[in-house]
C-alpha atoms as an extended CHARMM CRD file, in Angstrom:
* protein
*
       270  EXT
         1         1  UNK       CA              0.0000000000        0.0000000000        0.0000000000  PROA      1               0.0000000000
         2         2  UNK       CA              2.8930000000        2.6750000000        0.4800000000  PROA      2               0.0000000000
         3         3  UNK       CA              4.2530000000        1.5230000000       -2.8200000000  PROA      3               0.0000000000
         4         4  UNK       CA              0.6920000000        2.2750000000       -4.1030000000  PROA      4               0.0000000000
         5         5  UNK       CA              0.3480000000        5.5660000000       -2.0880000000  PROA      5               0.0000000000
         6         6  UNK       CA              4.3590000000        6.8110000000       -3.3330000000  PROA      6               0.0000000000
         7         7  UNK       CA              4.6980000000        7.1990000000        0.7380000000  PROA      7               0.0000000000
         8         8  UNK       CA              7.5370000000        5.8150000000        3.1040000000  PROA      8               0.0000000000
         9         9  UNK       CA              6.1160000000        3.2800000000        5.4850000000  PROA      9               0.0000000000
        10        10  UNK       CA              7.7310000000        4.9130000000        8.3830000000  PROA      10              0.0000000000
        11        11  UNK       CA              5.5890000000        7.8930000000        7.0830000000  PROA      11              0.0000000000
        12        12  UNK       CA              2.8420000000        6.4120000000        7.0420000000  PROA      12              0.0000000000
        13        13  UNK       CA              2.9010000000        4.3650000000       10.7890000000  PROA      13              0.0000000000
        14        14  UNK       CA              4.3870000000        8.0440000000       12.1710000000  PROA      14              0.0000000000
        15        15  UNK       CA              0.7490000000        9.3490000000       10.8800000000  PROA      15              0.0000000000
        16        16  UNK       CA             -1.2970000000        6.1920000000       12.0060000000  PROA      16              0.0000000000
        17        17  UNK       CA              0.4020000000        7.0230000000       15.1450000000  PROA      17              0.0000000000
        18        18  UNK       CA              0.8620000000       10.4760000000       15.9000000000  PROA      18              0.0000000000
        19        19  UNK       CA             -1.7490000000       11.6360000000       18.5940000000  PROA      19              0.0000000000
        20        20  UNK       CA             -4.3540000000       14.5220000000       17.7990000000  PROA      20              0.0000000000
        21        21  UNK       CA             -3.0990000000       17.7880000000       17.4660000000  PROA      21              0.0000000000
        22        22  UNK       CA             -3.6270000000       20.7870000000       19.7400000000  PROA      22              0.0000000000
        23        23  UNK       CA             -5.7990000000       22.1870000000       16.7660000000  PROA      23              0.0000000000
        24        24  UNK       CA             -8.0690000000       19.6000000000       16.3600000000  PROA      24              0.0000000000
        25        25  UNK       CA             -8.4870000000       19.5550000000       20.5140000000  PROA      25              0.0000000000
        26        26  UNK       CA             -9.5840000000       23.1780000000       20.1560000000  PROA      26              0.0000000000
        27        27  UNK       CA            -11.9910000000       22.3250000000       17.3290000000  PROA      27              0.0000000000
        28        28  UNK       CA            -13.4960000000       19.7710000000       19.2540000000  PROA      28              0.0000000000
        29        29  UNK       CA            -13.9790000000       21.4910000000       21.9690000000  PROA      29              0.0000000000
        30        30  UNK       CA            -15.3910000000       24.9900000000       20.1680000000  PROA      30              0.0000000000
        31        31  UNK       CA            -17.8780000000       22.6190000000       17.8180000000  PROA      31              0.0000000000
        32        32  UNK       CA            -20.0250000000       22.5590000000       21.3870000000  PROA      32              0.0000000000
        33        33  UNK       CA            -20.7670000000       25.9690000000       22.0670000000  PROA      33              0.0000000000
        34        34  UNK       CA            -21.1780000000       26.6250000000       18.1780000000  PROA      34              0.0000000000
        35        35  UNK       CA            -23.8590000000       23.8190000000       17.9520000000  PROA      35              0.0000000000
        36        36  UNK       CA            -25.4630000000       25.2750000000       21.4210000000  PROA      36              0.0000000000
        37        37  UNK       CA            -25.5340000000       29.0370000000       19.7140000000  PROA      37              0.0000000000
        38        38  UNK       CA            -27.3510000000       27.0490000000       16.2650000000  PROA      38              0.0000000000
        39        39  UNK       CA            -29.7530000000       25.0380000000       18.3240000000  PROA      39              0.0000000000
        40        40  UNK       CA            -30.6060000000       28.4110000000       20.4460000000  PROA      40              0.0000000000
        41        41  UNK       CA            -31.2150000000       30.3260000000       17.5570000000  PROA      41              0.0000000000
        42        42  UNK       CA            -33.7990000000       28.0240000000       16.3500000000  PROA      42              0.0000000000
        43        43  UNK       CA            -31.1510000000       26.9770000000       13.3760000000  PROA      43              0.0000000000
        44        44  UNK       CA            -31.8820000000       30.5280000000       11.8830000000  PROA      44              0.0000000000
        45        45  UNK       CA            -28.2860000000       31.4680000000       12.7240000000  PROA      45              0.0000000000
        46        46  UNK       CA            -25.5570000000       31.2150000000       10.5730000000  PROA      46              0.0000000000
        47        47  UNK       CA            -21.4430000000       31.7630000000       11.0420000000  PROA      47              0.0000000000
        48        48  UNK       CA            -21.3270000000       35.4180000000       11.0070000000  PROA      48              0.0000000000
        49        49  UNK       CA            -24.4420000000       35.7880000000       13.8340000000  PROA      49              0.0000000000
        50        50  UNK       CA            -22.4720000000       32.8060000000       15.6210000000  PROA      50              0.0000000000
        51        51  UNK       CA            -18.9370000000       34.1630000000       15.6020000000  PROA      51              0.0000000000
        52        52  UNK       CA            -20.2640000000       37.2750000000       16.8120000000  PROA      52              0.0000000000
        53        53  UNK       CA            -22.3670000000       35.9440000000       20.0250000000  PROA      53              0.0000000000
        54        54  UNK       CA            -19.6070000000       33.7460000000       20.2280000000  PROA      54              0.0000000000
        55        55  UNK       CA            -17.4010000000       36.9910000000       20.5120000000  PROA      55              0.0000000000
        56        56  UNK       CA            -20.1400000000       38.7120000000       22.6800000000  PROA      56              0.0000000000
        57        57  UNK       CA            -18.9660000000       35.2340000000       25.2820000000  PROA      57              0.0000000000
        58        58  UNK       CA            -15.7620000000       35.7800000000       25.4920000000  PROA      58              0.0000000000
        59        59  UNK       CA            -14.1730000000       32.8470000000       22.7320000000  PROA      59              0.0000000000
        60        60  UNK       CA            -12.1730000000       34.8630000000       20.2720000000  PROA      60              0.0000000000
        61        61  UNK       CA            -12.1220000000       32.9250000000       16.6150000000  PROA      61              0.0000000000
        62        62  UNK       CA            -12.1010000000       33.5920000000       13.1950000000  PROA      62              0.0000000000
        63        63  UNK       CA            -15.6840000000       33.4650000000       11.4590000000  PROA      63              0.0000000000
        64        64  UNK       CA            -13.7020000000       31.3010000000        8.4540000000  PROA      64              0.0000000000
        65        65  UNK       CA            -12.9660000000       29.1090000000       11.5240000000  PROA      65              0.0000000000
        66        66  UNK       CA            -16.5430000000       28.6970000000       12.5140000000  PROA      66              0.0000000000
        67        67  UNK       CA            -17.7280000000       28.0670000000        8.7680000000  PROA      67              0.0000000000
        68        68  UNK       CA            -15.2780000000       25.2940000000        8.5860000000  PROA      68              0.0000000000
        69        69  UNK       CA            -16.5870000000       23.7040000000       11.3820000000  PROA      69              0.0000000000
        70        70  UNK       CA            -20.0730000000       24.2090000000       10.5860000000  PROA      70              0.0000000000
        71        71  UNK       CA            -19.2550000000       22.7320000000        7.3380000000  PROA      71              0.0000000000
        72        72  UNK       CA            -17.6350000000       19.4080000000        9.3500000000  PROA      72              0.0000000000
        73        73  UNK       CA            -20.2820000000       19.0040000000       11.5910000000  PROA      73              0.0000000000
        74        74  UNK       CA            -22.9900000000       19.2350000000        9.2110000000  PROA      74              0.0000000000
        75        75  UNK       CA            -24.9200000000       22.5060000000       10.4340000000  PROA      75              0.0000000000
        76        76  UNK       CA            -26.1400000000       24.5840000000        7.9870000000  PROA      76              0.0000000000
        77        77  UNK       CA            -29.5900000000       27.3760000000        8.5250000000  PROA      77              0.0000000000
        78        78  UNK       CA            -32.4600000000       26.8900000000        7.5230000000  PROA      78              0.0000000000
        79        79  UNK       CA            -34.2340000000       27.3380000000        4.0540000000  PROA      79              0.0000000000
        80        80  UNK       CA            -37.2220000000       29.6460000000        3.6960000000  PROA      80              0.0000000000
        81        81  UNK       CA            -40.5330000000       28.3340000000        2.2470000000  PROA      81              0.0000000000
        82        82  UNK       CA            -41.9440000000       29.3160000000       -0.9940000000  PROA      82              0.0000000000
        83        83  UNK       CA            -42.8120000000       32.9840000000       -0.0880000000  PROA      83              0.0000000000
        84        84  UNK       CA            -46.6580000000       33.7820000000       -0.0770000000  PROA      84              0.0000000000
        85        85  UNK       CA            -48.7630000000       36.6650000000       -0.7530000000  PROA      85              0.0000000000
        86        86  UNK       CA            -49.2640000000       38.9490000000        2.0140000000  PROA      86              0.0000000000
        87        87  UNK       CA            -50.0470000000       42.5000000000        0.1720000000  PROA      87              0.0000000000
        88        88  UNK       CA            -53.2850000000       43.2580000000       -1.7550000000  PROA      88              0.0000000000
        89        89  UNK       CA            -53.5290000000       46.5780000000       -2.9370000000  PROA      89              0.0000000000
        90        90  UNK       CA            -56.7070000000       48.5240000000       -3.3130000000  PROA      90              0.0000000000
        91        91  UNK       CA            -56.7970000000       50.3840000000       -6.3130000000  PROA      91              0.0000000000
        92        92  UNK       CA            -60.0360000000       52.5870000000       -5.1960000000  PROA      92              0.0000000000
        93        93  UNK       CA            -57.4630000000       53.9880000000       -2.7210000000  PROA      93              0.0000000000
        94        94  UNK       CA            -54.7230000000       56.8460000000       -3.1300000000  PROA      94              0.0000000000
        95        95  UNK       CA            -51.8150000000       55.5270000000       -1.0960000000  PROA      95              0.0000000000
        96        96  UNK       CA            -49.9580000000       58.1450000000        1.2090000000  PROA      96              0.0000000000
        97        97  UNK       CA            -46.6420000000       59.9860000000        0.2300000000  PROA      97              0.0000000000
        98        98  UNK       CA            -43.3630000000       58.6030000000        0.3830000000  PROA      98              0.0000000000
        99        99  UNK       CA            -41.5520000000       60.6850000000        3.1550000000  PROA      99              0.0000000000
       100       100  UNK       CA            -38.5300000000       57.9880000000        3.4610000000  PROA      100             0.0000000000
       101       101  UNK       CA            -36.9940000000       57.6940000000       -0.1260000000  PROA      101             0.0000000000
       102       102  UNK       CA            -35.2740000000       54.2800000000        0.7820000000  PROA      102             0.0000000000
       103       103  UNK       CA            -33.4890000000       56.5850000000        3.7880000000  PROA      103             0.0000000000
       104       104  UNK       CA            -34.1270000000       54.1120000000        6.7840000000  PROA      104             0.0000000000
       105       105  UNK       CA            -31.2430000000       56.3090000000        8.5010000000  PROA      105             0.0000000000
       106       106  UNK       CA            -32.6770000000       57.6220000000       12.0180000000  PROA      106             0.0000000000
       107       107  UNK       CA            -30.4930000000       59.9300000000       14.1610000000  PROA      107             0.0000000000
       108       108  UNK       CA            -32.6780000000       58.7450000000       17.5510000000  PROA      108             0.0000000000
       109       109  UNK       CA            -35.6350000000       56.5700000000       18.4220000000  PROA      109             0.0000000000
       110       110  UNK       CA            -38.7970000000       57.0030000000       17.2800000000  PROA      110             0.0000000000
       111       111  UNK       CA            -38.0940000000       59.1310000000       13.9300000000  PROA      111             0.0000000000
       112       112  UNK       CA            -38.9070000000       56.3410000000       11.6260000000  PROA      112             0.0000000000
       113       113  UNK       CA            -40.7810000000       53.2430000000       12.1090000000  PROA      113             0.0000000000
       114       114  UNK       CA            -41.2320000000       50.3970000000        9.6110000000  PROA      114             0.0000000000
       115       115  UNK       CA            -44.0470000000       48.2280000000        9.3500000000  PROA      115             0.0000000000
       116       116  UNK       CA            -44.9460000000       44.7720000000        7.7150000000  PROA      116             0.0000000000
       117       117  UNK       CA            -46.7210000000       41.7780000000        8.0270000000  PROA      117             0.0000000000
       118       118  UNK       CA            -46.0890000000       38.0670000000        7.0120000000  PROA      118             0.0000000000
       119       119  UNK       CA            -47.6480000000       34.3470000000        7.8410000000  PROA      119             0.0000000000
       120       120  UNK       CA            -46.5390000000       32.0700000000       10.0410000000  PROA      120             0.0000000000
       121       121  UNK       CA            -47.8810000000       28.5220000000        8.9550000000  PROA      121             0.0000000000
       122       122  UNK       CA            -49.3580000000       26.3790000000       12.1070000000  PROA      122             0.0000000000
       123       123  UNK       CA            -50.4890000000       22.8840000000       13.1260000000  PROA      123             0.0000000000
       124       124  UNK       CA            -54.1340000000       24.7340000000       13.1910000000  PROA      124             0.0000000000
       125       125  UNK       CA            -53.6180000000       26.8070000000       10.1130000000  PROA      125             0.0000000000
       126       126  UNK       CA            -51.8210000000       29.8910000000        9.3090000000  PROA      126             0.0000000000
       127       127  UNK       CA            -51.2310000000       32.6910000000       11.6670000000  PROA      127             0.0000000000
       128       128  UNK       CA            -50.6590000000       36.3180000000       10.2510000000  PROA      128             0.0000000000
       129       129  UNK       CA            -47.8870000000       38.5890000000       12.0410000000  PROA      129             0.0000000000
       130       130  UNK       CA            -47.8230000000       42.0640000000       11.6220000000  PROA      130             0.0000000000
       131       131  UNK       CA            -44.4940000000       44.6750000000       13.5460000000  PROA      131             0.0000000000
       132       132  UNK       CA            -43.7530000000       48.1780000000       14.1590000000  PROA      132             0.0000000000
       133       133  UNK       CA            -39.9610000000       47.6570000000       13.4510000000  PROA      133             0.0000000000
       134       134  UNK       CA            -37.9820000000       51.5000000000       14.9760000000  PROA      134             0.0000000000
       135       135  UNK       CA            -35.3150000000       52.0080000000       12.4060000000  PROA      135             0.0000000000
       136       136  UNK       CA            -33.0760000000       53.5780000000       15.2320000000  PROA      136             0.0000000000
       137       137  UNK       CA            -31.9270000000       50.1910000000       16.7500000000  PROA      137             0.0000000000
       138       138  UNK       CA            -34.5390000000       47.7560000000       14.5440000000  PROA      138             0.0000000000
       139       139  UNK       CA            -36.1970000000       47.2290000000       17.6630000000  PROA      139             0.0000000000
       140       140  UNK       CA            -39.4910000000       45.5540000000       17.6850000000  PROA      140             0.0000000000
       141       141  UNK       CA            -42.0000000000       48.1780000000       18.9370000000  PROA      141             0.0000000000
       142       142  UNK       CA            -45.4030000000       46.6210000000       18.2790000000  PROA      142             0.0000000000
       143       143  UNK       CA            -46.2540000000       43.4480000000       16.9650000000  PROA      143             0.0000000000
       144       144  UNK       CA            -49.8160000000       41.4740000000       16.7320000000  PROA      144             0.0000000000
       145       145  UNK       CA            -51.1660000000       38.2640000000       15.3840000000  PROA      145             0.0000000000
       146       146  UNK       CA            -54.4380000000       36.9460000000       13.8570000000  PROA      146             0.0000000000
       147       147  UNK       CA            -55.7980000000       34.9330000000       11.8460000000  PROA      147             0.0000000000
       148       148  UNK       CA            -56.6090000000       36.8820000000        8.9650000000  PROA      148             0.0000000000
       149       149  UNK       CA            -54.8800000000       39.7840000000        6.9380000000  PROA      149             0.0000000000
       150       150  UNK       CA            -57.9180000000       42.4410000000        7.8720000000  PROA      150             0.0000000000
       151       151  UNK       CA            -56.8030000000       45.9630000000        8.5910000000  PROA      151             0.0000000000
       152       152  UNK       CA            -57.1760000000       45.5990000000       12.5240000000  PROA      152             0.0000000000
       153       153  UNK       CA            -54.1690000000       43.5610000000       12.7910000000  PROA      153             0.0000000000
       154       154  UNK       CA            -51.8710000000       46.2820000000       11.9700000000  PROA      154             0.0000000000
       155       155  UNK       CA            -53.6700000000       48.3090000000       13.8470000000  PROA      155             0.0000000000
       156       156  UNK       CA            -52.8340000000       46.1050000000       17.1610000000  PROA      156             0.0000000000
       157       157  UNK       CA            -49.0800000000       46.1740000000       16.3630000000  PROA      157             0.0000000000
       158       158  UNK       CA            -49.0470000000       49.8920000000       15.6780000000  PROA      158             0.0000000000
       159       159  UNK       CA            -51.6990000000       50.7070000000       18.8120000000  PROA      159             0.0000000000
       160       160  UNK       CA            -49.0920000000       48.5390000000       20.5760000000  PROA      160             0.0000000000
       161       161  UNK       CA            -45.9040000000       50.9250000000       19.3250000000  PROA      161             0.0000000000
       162       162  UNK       CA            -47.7400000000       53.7420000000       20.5920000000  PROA      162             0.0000000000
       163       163  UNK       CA            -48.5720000000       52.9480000000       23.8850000000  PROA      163             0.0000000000
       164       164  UNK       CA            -44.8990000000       51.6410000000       24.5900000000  PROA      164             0.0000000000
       165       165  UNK       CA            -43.4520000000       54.3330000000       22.6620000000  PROA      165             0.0000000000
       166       166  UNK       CA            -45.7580000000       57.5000000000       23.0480000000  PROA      166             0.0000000000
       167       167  UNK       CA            -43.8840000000       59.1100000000       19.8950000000  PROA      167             0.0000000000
       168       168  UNK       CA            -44.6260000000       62.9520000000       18.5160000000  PROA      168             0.0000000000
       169       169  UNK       CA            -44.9960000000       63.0300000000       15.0420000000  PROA      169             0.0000000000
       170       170  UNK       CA            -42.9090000000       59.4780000000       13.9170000000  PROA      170             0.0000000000
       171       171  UNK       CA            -42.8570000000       58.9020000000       10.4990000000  PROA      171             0.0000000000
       172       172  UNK       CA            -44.6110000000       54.8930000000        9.8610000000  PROA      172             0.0000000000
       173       173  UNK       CA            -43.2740000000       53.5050000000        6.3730000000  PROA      173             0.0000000000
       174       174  UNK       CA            -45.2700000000       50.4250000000        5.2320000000  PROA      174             0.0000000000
       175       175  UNK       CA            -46.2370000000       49.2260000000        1.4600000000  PROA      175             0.0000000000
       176       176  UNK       CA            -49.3800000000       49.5170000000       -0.2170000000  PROA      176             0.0000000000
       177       177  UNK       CA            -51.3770000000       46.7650000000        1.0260000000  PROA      177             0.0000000000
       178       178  UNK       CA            -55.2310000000       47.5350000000        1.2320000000  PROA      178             0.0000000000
       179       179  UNK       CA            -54.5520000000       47.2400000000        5.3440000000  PROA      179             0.0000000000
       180       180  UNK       CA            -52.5160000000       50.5960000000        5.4270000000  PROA      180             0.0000000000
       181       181  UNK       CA            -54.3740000000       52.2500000000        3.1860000000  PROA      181             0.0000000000
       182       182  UNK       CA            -57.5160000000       51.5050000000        4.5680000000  PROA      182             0.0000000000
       183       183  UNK       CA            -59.4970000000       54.2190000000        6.4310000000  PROA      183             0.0000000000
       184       184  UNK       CA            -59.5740000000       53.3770000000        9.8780000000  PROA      184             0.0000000000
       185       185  UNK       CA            -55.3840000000       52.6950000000        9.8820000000  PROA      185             0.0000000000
       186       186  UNK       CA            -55.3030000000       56.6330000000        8.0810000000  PROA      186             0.0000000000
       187       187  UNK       CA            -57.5650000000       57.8980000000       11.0320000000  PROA      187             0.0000000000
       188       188  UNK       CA            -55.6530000000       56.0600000000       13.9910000000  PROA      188             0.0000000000
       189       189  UNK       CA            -52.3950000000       57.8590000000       12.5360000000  PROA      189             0.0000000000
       190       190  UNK       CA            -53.8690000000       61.4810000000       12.4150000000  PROA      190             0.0000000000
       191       191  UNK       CA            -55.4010000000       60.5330000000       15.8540000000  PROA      191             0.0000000000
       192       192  UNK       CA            -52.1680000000       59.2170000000       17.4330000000  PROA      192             0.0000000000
       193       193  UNK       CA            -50.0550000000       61.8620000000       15.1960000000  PROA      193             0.0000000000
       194       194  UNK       CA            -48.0200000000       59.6340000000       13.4080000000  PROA      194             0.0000000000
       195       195  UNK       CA            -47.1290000000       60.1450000000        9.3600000000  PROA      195             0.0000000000
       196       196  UNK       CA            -48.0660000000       57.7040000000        7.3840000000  PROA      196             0.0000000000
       197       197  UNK       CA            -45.0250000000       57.0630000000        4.3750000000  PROA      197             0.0000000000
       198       198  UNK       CA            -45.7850000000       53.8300000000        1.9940000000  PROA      198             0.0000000000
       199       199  UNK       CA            -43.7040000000       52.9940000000       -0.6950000000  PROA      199             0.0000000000
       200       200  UNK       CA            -43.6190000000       51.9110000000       -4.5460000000  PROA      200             0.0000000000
       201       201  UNK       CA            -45.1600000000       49.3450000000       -5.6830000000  PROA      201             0.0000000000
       202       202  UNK       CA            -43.7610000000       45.8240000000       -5.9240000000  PROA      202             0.0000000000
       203       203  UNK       CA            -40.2570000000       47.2830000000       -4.5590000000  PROA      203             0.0000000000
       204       204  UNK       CA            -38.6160000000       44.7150000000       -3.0510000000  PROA      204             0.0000000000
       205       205  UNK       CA            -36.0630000000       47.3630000000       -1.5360000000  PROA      205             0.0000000000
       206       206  UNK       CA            -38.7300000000       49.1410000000        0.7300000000  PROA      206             0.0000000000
       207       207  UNK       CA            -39.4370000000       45.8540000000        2.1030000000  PROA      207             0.0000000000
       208       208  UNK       CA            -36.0110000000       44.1690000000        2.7820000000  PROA      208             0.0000000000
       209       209  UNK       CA            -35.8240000000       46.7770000000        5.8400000000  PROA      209             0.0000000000
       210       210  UNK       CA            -37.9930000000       44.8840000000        8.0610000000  PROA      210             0.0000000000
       211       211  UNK       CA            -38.7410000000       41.7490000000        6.4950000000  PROA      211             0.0000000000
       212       212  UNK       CA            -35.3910000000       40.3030000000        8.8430000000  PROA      212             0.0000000000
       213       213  UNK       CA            -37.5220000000       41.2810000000       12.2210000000  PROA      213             0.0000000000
       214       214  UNK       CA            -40.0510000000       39.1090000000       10.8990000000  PROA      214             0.0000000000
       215       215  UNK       CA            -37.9660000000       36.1710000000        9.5290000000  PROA      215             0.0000000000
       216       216  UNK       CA            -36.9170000000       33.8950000000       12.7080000000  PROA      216             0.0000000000
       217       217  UNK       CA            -40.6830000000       32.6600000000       13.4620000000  PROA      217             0.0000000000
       218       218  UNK       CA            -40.9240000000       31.6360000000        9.7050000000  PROA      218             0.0000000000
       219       219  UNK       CA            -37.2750000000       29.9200000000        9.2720000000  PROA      219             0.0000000000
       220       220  UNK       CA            -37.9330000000       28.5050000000       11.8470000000  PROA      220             0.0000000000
       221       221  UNK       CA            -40.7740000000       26.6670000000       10.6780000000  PROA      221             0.0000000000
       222       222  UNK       CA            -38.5050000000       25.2600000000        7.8950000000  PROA      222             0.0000000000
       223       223  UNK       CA            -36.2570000000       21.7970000000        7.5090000000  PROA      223             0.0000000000
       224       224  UNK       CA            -33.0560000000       22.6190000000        7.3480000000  PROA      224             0.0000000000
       225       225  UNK       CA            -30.8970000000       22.2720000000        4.3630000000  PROA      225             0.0000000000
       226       226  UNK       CA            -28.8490000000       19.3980000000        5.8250000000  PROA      226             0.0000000000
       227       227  UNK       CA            -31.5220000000       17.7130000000        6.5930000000  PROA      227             0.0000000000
       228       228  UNK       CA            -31.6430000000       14.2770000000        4.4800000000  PROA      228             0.0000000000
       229       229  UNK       CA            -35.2750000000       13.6540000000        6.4630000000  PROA      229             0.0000000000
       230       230  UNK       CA            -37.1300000000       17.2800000000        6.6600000000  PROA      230             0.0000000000
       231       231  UNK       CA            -39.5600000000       17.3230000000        9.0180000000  PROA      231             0.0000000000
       232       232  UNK       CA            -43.1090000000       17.0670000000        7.8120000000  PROA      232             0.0000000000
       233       233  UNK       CA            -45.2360000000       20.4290000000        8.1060000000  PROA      233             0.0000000000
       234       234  UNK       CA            -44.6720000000       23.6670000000       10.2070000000  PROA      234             0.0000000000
       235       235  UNK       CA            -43.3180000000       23.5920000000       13.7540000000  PROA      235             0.0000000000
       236       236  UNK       CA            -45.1390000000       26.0160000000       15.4750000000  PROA      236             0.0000000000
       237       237  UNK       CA            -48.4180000000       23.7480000000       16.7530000000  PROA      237             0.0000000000
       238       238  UNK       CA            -50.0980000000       26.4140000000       17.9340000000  PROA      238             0.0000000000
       239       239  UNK       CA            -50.0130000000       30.9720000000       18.6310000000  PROA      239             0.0000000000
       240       240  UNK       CA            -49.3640000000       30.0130000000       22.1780000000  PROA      240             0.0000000000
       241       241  UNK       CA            -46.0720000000       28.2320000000       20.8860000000  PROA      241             0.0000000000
       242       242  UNK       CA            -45.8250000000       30.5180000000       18.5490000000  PROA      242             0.0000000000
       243       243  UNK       CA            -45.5700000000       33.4250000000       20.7850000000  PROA      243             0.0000000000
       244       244  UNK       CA            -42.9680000000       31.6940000000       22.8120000000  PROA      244             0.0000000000
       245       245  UNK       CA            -41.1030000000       30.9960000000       19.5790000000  PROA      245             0.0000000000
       246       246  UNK       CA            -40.7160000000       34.7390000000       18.5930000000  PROA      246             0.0000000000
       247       247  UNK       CA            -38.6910000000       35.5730000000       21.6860000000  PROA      247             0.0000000000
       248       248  UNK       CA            -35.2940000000       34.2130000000       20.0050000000  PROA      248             0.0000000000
       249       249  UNK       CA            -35.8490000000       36.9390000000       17.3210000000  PROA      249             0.0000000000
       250       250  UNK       CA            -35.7590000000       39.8990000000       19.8140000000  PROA      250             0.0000000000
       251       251  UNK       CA            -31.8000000000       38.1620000000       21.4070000000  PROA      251             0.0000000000
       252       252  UNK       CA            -30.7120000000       37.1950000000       17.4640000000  PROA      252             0.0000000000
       253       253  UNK       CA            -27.8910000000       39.7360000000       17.0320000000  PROA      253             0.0000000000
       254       254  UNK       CA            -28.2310000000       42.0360000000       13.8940000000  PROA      254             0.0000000000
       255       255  UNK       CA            -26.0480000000       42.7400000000       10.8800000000  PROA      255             0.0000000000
       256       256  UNK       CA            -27.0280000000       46.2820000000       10.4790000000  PROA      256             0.0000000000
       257       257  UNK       CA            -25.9310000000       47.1610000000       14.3830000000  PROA      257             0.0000000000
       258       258  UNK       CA            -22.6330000000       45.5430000000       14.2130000000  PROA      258             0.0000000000
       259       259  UNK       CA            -24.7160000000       42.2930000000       15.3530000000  PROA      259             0.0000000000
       260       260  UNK       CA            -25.4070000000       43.4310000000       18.3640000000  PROA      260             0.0000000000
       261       261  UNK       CA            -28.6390000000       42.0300000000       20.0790000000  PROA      261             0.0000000000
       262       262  UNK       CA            -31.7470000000       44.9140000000       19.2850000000  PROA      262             0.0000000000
       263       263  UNK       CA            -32.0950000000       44.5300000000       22.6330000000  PROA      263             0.0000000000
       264       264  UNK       CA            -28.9310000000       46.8330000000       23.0940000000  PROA      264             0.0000000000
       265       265  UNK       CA            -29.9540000000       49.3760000000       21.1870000000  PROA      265             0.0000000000
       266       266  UNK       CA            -31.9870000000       51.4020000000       23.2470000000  PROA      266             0.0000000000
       267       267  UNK       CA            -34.6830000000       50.9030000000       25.9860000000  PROA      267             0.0000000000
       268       268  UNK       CA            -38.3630000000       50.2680000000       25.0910000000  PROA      268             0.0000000000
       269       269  UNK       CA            -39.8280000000       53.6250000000       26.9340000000  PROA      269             0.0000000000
       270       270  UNK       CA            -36.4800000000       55.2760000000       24.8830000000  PROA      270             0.0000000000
């Protein structure tokens, strides 16, 4: 077999023999707390979120490091779903003026709020999420769930935002879906003084700003890519679990603050 290989047998017994390295100790022992930062994340996480809450503990490695041992141990985030559709316009409706212009820079909290909503499929169906996202720290101001797409949902999440946030005259950019352009949304705003900003239509780029506050509850729903055997159907049996399930995307550190925990940004009464 050496003769086969082109290798010296006392090459090849010094290999055979030689005892692990001091790498491969270290990589054994940093695969644990990388698998315990995937499975707390909901396997949403991938190596730049986990080298930097990795960092945030204290164990200084390279994220090229932490990919390579992802890679080994087979951990890879999950896939989303084929996306549905969560925005019906109403034509019969002018929409309100765009006062952001794909800005989403704020200089403190509650300036600019964005606001979305997106489905959550369930054991008992599908639940419908809408959040008051404050562009500040992407902090998650207001949120609400239902179980249809009706105008009062948005209404919790952004009656929610107020009463936590008790802004003066915060801009609220959202798309064009019939819920924010309906009347009773247009005469909570003037009632609660906020400015109601919506966007073009089918631009992805006025969405992309808040559809990451959104994302962990429905990743998580999905197999994962390594996965030979994906689970069958959602995860989330119920809003109760649901609800619980949400709290990991409040800790989940984020790219746009350095990925730093929005919970670091600034306080909720801010």
């Amino acid at each position: 077999m050496s003769r086969s290989l082109g290798i010296s047998r006392s090459g090849y017994h010094a290999w055979r023999d030689r005892p692990p390295s001091l790498r491969s100790h270290a990589d054994a022992a940093l695969a644990e707390p990388i698998k315990a930062a995937h499975a707390g994340s909901r396997a949403t996480c991938g190596a730049p979120r986990i080298h930097a809450e990795l960092i945030d503990d204290g164990i200084q490695l390279g994220r090229k490091r932490i990919e390579r041992l992802m890679k080994a141990a087979g951990i890879a985030c999950v896939s989303r779903r084929k996306a549905a559709r969560t925005t019906f316009r109403d034509d019969r409706i002018r929409p309100a003026c765009d006062l952001v212009d794909r800005n989403f820079y704020a200089d403190e909290p509650n300036q600019l709020w964005v606001a979305d909503n997106t489905y959550v499929p369930t054991w008992a169906g599908f639940l419908y999420l809408a959040v008051v996202l404050d562009a500040f720290s992407r902090r998650i101001v207001g949120w609400a769930m239902g179980h249809n797409l009706k105008a009062q949902l948005v209404l919790d999440a952004m009656n929610m935002a107020i009463a936590q946030r008790k802004p003066c005259e915060v801009i609220q950019h959202c798309d064009q879906g019939s819920q924010y352009t309906s009347v009773a949304f247009g005469l909570r705003c003037k009632e609660a003084g906020v400015r109601p900003s919506m966007g073009s239509v089918g631009d992805a780029y006025d969405n992309a700003f808040v559809v990451r506050a959104s994302s962990p509850p429905s990743n998580a729903s999905c197999p994962t890519v390594a996965s030979s055997r994906p689970r069958p159907g959602p995860e989330w049996p119920s809003s109760v679990s649901l609800r619980v399930g949400t709290i990991p995307g409040v800790v989940i550190p984020h790219s746009v603050i350095s990925h730093q925990s929005i919970t670091k940004g600034e306080p909720v009464n801010g």
